[in-house]
N, C-alpha and C positions, 0 to 999 in steps of 0.2 A: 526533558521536562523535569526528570526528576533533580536532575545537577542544578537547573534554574531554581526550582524553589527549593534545595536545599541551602543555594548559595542565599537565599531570599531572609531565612529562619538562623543563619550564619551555623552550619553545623560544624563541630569540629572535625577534626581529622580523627577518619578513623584507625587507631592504629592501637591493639592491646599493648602492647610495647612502650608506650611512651610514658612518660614519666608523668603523675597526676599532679595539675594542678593545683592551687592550693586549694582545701575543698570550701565549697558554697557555705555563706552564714545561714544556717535554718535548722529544723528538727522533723521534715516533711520527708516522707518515705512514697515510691511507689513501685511496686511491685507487680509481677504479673508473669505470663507464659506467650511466647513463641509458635503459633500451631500453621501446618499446613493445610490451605483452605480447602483445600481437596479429601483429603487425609480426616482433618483434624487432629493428625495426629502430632505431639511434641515435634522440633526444630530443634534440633541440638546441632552448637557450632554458631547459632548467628550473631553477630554483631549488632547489636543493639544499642539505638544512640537517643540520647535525650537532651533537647534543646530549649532556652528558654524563650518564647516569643512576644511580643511587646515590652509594654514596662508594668514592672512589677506591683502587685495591688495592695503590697504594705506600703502603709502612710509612709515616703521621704523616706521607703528602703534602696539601696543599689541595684542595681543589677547584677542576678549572679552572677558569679563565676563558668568558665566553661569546663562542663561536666564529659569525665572520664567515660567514655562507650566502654560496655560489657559485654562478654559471650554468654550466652545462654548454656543451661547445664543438659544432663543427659534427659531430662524431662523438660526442655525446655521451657525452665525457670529464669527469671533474671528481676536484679533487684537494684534501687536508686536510693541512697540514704543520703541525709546531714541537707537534703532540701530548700531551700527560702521559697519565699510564698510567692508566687506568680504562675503563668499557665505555659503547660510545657506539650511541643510538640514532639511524635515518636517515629524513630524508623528504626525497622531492622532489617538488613542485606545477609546474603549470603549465596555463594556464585551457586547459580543454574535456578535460582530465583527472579520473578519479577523485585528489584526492590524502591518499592515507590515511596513517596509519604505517607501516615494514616489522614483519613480525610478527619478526624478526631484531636482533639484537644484535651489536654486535663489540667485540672484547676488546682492549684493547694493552697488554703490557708493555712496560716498558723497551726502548728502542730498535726496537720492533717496527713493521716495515711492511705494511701490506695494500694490495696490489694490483687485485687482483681482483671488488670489490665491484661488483656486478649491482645496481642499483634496480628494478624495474619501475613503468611508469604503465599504467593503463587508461584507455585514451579511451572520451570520454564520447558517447552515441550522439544522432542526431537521426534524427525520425519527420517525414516533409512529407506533403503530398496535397492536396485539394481535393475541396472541400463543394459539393456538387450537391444542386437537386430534384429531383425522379423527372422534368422536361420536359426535364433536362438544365442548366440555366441556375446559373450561381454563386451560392452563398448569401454572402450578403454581411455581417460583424462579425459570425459568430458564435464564441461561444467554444468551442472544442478542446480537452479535456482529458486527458493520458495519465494512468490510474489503473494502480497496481501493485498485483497482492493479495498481501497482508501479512497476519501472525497477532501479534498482541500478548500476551503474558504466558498465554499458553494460552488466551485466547479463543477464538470465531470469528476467520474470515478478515474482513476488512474491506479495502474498496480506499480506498487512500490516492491522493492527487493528486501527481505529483511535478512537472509539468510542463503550460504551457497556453500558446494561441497567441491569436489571433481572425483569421479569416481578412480576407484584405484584394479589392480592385473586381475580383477576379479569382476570387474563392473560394477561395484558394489560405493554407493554413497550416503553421506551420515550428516545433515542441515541439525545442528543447536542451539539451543537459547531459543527458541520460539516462543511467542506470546500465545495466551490459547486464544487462537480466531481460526481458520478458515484461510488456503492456501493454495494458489495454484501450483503446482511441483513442474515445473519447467528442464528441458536438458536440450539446452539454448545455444551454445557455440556451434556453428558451421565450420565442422572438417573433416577431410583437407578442404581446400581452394584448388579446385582442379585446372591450373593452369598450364600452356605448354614452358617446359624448359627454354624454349626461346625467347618467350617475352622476360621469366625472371633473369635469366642470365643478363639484359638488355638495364631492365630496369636497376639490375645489382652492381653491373659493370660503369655505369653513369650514376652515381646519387648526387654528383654536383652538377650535372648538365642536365637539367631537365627538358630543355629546348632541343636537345639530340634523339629523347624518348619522342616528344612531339613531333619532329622531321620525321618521324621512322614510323607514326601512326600514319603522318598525312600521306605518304607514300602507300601504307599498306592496305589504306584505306578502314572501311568498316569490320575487317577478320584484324586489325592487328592485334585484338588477344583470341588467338586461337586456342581454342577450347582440346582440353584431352577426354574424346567421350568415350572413354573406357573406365574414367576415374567414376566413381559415386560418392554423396555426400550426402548429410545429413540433415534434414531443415528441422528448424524447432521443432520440440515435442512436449507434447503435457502428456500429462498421467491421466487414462493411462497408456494410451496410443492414437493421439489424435496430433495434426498439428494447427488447429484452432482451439481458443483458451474459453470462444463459446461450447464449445462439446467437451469440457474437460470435467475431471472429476473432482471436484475440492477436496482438502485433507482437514480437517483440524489437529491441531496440535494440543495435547495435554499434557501436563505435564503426570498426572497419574497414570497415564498408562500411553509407555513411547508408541508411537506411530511404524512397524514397521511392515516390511512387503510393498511399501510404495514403490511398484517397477513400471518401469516405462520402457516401453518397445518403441524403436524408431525405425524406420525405413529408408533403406540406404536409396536414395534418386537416383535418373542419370543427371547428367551434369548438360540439364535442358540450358538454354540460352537464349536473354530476348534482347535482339537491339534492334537498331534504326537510328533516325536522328530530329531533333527537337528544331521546328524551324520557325525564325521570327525572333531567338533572341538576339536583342541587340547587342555592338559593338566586339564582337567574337569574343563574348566574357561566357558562356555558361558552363555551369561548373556543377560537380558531383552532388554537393549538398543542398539543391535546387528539386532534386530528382527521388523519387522513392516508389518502391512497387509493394503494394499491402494487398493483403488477402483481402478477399469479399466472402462477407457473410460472419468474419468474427466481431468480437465483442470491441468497438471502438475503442476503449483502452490498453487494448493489447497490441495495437499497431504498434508501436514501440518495441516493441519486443519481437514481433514478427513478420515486419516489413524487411525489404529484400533494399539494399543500398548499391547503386552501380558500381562493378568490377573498374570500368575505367571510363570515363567521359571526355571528350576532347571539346577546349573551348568553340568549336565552330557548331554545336551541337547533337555531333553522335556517341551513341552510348550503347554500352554492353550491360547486362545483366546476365551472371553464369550461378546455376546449381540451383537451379529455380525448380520447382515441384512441380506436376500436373494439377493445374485448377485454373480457377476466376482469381484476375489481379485487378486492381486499380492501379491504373499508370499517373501518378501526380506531380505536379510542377507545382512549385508556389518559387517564381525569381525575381530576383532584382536586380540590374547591371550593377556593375560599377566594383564586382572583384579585381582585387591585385593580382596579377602574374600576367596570364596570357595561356599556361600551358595544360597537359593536362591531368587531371583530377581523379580521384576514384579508392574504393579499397586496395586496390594494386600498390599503387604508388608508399601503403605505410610502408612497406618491405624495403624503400631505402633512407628510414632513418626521418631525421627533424625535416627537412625540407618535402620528402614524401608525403610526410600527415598533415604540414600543410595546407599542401595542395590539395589533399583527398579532401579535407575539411571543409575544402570554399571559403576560405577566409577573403573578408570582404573588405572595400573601402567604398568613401563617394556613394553614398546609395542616395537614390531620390526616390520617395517613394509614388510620386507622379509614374515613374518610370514600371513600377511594379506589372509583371505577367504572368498568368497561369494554365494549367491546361489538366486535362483530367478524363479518359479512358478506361475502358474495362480490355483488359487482354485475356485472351484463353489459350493456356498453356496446356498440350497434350506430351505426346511423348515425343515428336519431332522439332525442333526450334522454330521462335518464331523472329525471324528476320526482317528487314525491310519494313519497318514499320514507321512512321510519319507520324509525329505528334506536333500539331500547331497550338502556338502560343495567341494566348489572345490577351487582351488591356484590362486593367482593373477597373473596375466601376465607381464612375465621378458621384460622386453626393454632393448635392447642395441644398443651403438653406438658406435660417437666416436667424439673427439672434433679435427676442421682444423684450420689453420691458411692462409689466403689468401693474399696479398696486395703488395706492392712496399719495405717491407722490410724481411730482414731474419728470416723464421717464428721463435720463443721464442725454447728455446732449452726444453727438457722436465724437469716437474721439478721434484726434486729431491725425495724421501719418506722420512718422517717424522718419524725422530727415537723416538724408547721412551724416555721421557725425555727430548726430545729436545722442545722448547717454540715456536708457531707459532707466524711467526710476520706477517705475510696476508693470507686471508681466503683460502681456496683453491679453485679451479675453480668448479662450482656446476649445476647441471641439474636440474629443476625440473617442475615438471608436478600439475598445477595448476587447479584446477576440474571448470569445467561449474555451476556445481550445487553448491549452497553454503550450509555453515556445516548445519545441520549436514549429511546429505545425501551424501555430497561430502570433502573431503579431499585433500593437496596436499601429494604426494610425493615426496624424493627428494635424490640426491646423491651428491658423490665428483667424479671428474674428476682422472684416475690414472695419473703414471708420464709418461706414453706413450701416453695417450690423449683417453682412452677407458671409459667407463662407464658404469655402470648397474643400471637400477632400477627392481629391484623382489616387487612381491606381489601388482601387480598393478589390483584394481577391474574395473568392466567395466564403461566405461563412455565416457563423450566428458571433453578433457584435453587442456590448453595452454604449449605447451613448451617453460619455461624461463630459457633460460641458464643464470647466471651469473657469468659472465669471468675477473679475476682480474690479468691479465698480462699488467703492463704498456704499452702505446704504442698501445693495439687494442681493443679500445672501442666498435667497432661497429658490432653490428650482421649481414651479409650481407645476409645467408638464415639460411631455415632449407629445408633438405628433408628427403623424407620417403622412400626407396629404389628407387632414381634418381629421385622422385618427389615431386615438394616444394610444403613443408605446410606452408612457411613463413606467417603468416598475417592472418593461419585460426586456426581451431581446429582438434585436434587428438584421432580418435576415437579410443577405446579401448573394446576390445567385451570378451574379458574372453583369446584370443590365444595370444602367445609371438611375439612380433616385433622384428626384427631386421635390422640392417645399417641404423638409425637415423643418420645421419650426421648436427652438427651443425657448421656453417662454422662463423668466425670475418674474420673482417679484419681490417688494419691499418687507412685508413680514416674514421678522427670522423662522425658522420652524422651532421647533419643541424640545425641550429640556428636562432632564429625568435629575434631582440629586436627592440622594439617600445615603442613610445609614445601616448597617448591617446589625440585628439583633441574634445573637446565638446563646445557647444555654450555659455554655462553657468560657465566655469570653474573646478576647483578642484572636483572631484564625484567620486576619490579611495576609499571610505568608501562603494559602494556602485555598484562597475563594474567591471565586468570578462570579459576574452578575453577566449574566444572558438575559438579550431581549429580542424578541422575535415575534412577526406578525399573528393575529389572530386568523386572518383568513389564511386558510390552506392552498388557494389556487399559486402563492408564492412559494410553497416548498417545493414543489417540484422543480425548478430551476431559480433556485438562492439568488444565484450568480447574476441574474437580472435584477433583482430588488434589492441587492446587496446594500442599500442603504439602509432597509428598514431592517438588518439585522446590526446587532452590538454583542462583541466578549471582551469586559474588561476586567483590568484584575483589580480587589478588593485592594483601598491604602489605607490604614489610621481608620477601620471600619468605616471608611466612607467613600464615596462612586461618585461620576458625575457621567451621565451621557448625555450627548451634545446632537445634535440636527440630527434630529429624529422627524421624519416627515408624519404629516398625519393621520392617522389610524387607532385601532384597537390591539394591543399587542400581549401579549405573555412576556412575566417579568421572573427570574427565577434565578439564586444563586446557588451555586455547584462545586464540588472542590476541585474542580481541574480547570484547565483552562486551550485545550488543545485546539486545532485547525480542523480537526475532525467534525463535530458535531452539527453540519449542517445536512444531514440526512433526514426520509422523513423519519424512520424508527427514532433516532435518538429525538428529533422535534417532537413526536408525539408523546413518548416516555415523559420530558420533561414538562409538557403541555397538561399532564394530568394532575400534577402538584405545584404550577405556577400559579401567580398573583395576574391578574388583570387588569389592566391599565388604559385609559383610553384619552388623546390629546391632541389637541388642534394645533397648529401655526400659532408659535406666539408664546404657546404654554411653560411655565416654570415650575416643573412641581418637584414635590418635595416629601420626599413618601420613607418610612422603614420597611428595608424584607427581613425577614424572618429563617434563617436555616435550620 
């Protein structure tokens, strides 16, 4: 974000070194101090850069010149001379700092001095500790992961990685540059892979025959990877000995005072083992990336990080799982036919190279999503393996509907079918069912509307879905509901459990919805380079899942101090402008933070208004 709006404000390069420009026409000075926000205390060293943004507020003056960035002195002083008059945006960097924009602006007229200018930096925090077995002894290269949970565009939470170490002959690792938030501390890689020497030698000896590994499973049957159960392994671990990211301990990161003692004990397994085989999928295509085994009872966001991916899967449908833990798993399928190769799949196979990954991968072709199957179990993993296990695949669930037309004019006649051969000149009207979960666990589907206004989607697997019609008959813009047999899901999510739906009804109608344009008023002037307008509903029962009403939220960025938001459906909403603009902010904390000093706006189907916010 910060590289986007500085590219936004055009800052120069920073670079003490370079040779100065020729200096700016003026007599404007600003001046000021560098402090850390923690601290308070002087920044000595930072780079300090000062930018001019808009156009200038003398009468038919140019625009300056681009201005020379400074370092700060040993009291973190720094100073701006020979000025023209206009309003100037500030950053100052310096490594193991946050270095963002100031959300601030400053103005000069003619002959005007600023003294006083405060920057603040955040220092950037670091997490240390050290990786132990349960006998106490140092785990040695394993990798350390700090994850941050993060919510993206009104989805789920998801933990993103911001930071990762590998400990070193000590067990000992060192995560930097941290932002100060709250961090799950992970030591995430699984190893070894407790395989026998006979299957790698097999797989290493053949990387261009993959159909020779395949001959030598179907032969071997469901042991062709035979397990070494004397080896032990390592399953995920958070801090500070768990390996669910529900039971873990957060860390925050500050930068005043480094994080360390962060140790994590992990517990070496035996090298348990679940297979069996998946029956029903068609065309002997099923493949590794179809398949996943996730703990029960953690935090839905962490399945990513601590789901177990099959060792090897053969396309007829049997599969291994090795180095599994004792617990409660979910056994999950989400498949589709129509993978390329034939052979088979799995973590195994990266071990020879490009055509090994893949195959491990599932890369696919030809998919229809009619075709789509799923299946879904709980297995319980003790200390002895669990073998012979049978997972049936079952059919996605059909939805049907149909599309209306409601409003003050005569509804669109039906249209016509699409001969062969005939060229389309507009899309045709379309359904589709956008997943909660993002990929890969979640997918959308999607269809065409017929010329009588019916629809079908087949092969839909279970989940929570948004229905987005998009309707391209001039004249009716606006969606007015949705319901699910006479009751509306407009504004939520559509569960889907494995059984078929039917009388979906998506209704438009002729009046467009409602229109927001304004201008931005601030004390300081011109600060488009650096201000979003958010708009979000007044009733709260839509924060809880954004990602359902996701129409009645808007973040756009300030241009030329002026905004337009477009199909806004009707309601009473919160209007508020902010100086970030990130993917973040549909939480309810940050919703209600900004709810306490928002504008209130309230507007029908139809409306065009025309309003000033204020920052």
């Amino acid at each position: 974000m910060a590289l986007a709006v500085a590219g936004a404000v055009g800052w120069p390069a920073i670079d003490a070194q370079q040779a100065p420009p020729a200096p700016s026409p003026g007599t404007g000075m600003i001046a000021g101090r560098v402090v850390d926000a923690d601290t308070r205390q002087p920044v000595h060293g930072a780079v300090v850069t000062l930018a001019a943004i808009g156009a200038p507020t003398g009468p038919g003056g140019p625009r300056p010149a681009p201005i020379r960035p400074v370092k700060t002195d040993s009291q973190g002083r720094f100073v701006f001379t020979n000025l023209a008059v206009g309003n100037y945006a500030h950053l100052a960097q310096l490594e193991g700092y946050s270095g963002l924009p100031s959300r601030d602006t400053t103005s000069l007229t003619s002959g005007a001095t600023v003294t006083n200018l405060t920057i603040t930096l955040t220092r950037l925090g670091t997490i240390s500790g050290t990786v132990r077995d349960d006998g106490g002894d140092p785990v040695v290269g394993v990798e350390v992961v700090a994850f941050r949970r993060t919510t993206l565009q009104g989805r789920p939470p998801v933990l993103a990685g911001d930071g990762r170490s590998r400990t070193d002959d000590l067990g000992h690792y060192r995560i930097t540059n941290l932002q100060p938030v709250e961090y799950y501390i992970c030591a995430c890689n699984r190893e070894p892979i407790p395989f026998d020497g006979q299957l790698l030698t097999t797989l290493a000896a053949r990387p261009l025959d993959l159909l020779a590994v395949a001959g030598r499973a179907a032969k071997a049957g469901a042991d062709a990877a035979s397990i070494d159960t004397t080896l032990r392994s390592f399953a995920p671990t958070f801090h500070p000995n768990t390996p669910l990211a529900s039971r873990a301990v957060r860390v925050k990161a500050t930068g005043a005072q480094p994080q360390s003692a962060i140790d994590i004990e992990v517990s070496a397994v035996r090298a348990a083992r679940v297979s069996g085989m998946v029956l029903g999928a068609a065309n002997n295509s099923f493949y590794a990336g179809a398949l996943s085994l996730i703990p029960v009872g953690d935090l839905p966001e962490a399945a990513a990080i601590t789901q177990l991916v099959p060792m090897l899967v053969q396309p007829d449908g049997r599969f291994d799982f090795v180095g599994v833990a004792p617990g409660q798993y979910l056994l999950e399928a989400r498949f589709m036919p129509g993978r390329a190769g034939g052979g088979p799949s799995g973590a195994a196979l990266a071990f020879i190279g490009g055509r090994g990954t893949a195959a491990a991968s599932g890369a696919r072709g030809g998919q229809s999503p009619a075709d789509s199957m799923w299946a879904s179990q709980v297995v319980s993993v003790g200390e002895e393996d669990v073998t012979g296990l049978v997972v049936g695949m079952q059919p996605g669930a059909t939805i049907t509907g149909r599309l209306e037309f409601v409003g003050n004019s005569p509804p669109p006649p039906p249209a016509p079918p699409v001969q062969p051969g005939q060229p389309i000149t507009t899309r045709p009207n379309g359904i589709q069912l956008n997943p909660l979960d993002a990929p890969p666990r979640g997918r959308a589907f999607t269809t065409t509307v017929t010329p009588d206004g019916t629809f079908q989607l087949p092969g839909v697997v279970p989940g929570r879905y948004v229905v987005s019609p998009a309707i391209n008959v001039p004249g009716w813009p606006t969606l007015q509901s949705i319901t699910l047999g006479g009751v509306d899901i407009t504004d939520t999510l559509l569960d889907i459990d494995g059984r078929d739906l039917a009388n979906l009804v998506v209704t438009v109608t002729d009046v467009p919805l409602a229109e927001i344009r304004g201008t931005l008023a601030t004390s300081f002037g011109n600060a488009e380079a650096e201000t979003w307008i958010r708009l979000f509903p007044v009733e709260r029962k839509y924060w809880d899942e954004p990602f359902g009403a996701f129409a009645r939220f808007k973040n756009m960025r300030v241009e030329n101090n002026s905004f337009t938001l477009a199909r806004i459906p009707a309601g009473e909403y919160y209007l508020i402008a902010v100086s970030e603009g990130g993917l973040e902010w549909m939480d309810k904390a940050t919703l209600d933070a900004m709810a306490r000093s928002a504008e209130r706006v309230r507007v029908v189907n139809g409306d065009k208004k025309v309003l000033e916010v204020r920052r």
